[in-house]
C-alpha positions in Angstrom: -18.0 97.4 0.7 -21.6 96.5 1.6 -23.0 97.4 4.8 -26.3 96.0 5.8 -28.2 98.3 8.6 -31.8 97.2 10.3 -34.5 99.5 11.1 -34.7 99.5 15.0 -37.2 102.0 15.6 -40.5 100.7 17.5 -43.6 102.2 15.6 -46.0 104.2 18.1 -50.0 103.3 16.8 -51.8 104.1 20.1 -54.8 102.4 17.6 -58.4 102.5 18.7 -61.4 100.2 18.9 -59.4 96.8 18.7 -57.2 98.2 15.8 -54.2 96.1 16.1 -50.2 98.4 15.3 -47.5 97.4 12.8 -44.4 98.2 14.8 -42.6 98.4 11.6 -44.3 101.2 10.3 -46.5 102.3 13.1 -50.0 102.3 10.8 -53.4 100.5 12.6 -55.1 98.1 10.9 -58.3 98.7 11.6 -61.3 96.4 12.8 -64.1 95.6 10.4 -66.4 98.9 9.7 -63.7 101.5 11.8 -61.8 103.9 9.6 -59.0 106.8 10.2 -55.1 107.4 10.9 -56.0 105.7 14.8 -59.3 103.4 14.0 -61.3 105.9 15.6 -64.4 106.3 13.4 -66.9 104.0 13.0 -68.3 103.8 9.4 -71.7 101.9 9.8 -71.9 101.8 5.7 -68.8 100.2 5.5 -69.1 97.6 8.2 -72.6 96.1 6.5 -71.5 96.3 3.3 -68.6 94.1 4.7 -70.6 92.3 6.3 -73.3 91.4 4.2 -72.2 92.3 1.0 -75.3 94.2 0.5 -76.0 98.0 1.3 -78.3 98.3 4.5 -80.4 100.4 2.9 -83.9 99.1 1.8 -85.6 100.9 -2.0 -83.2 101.9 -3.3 -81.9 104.4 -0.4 -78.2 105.1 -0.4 -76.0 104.5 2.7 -74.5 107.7 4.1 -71.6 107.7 7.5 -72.2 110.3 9.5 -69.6 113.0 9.2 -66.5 112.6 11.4 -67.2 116.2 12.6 -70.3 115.1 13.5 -69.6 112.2 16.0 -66.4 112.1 17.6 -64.8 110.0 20.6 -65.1 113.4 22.5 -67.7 115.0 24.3 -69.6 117.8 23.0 -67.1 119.7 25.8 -64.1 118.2 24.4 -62.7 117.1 27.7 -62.9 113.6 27.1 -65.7 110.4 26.2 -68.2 112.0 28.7 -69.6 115.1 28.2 -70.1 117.8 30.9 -73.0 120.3 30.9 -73.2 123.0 30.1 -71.2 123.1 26.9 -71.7 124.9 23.9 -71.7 124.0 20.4 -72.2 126.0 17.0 -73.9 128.7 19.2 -76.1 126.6 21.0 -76.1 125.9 24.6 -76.9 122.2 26.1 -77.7 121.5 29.6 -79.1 117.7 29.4 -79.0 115.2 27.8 -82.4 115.7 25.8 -82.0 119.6 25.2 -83.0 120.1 21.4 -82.8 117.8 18.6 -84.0 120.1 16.0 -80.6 120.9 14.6 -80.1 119.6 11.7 -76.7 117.5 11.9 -78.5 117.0 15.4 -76.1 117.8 18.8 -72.5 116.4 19.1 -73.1 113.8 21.5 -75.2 110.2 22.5 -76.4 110.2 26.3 -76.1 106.9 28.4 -76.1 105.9 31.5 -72.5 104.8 33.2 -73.6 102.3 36.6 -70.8 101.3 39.2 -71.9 98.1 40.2 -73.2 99.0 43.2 -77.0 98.0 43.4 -78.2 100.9 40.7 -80.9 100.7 38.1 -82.6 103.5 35.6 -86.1 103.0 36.4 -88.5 102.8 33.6 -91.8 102.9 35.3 -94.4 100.6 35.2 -93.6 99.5 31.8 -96.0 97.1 30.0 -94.4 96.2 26.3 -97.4 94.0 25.2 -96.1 90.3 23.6 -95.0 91.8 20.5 -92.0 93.9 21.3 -87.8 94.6 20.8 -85.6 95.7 23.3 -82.6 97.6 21.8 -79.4 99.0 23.6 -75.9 99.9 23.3 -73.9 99.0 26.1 -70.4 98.3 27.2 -69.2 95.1 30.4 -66.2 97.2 32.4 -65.9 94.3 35.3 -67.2 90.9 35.0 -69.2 90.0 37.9 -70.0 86.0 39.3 -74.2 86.6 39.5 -76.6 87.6 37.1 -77.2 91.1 35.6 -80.0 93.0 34.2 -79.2 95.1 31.1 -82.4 96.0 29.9 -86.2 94.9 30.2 -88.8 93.6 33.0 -88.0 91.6 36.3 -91.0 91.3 38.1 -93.2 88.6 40.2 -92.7 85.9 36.7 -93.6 87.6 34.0 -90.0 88.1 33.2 -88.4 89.8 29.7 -85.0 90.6 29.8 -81.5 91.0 28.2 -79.1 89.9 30.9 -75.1 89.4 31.3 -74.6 85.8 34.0 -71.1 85.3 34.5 -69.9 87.1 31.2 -72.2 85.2 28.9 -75.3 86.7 27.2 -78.7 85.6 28.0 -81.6 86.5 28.7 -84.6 85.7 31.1 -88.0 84.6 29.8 -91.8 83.1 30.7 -91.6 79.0 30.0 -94.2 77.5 27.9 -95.1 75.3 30.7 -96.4 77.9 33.0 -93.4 78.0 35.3 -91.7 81.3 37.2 -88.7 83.1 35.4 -86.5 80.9 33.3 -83.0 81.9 31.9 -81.6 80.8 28.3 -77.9 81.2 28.5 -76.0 81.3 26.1 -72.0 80.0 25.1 -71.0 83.7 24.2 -69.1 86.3 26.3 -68.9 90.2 26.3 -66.4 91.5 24.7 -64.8 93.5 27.9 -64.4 97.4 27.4 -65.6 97.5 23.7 -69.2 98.6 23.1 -71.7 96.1 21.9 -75.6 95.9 20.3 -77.8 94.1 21.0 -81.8 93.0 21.1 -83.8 90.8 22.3 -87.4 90.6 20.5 -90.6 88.7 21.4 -93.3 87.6 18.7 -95.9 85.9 21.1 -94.2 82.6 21.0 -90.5 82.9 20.8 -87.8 85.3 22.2 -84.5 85.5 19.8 -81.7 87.6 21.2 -79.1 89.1 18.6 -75.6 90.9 19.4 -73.6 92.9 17.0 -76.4 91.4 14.4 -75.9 88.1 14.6 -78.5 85.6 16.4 -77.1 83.7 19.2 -80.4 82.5 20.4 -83.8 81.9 20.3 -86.6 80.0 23.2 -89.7 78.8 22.8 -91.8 81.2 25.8 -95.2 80.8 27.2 -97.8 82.0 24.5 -98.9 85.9 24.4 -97.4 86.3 28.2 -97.2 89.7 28.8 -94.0 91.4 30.4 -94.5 93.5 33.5 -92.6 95.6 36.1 -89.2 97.7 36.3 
């Protein structure tokens, strides 16, 4: 006699970084340029060669991830994604964020700044880019919220340069060629909610372009040579 059974058992992934679980067999299949048993490393190689089908490296230079003992999901204290100072690590004590960067695999963790929503800001000073300049960041939308948010650059009396978030869409604000006060490009894409993104937003003297992830989503035509200014 022939018995036919079925494999009831639910596969357990608990996969990382968007990597999506075969209940079958519970393996991840990872997102483009994450690696490991859980999708929990990011290989930066792999995800341009992917990409672009081309190393990123420029002369001949050879792409190399950084080791997996080297950047982790943990903090530097191993309690979880945000480290706690003091902690030590091969020897060496860190208190801040910016202790020592002389070691040579460099310190087990990448500083930022977490903000709850409630009217807070990292101050830069009276920063003056010049018309020629890129603003670069990492960042990652927790809550969505219905008004317009600064996530990096200058918002002061018009002469406007930022990266913003306006309802979940990407943008950013910008000096019009027609002499007017701040102006905001907006664009059709959203933040990815709880996953961290790149992106930048450079001037040239006559047009802003903003990327994300790599990709351009926009570019404006802005008044000529203007000058950011403020906070």
């Amino acid at each position: 006699a022939c018995t036919i059974t079925a494999t009831c058992a639910i596969g357990i992934c608990n996969c990382k970084n968007g990597g999506s679980c075969n209940l079958f067999s519970g393996a991840c299949t990872c997102a483009a340029g994450y690696v490991g048993d859980y999708c929990e490393t990011f290989d930066y190689c792999r995800y341009e060669l992917e990409r672009t089908r081309k190393s990123p490296c420029l002369n001949g230079g050879k792409c190399a991830a950084v080791p997996k003992t080297v950047i982790s999901t943990q903090g530097g204290d191993g309690t979880g994604r945000d480290c706690v100072f003091p902690f030590n690590w091969k020897g060496k004590t860190f208190t801040r964020c910016i202790d020592d960067n002389s070691l040579a695999q460099g310190p087990p963790f990448a500083c930022g700044v977490k903000f709850d929503g409630h009217n807070d800001y990292l101050d830069m000073g009276g920063f003056h880019p010049g018309y020629v300049a890129t603003y670069e960041v990492w960042f990652k939308v927790d809550v969505i919220q219905n008004w317009r948010e600064t996530v990096i650059g200058n918002m002061d009396s018009c002469w406007d340069a930022a990266l913003t978030v306006s309802n979940g869409f990407f943008g950013f604000a910008y000096k019009p060629n027609n002499g007017g006060c701040t102006a905001q490009k907006i664009t059709t894409m959203k933040t990815n909610i709880g996953h961290w993104q790149h992106a930048t937003l450079t001037m040239d003297g006559s047009y802003m372009k903003l990327y994300v992830n790599g990709s351009e989503i926009a570019s404006q035509q802005t008044r000529a040579k203007f000058q950011p200014s403020g906070r």
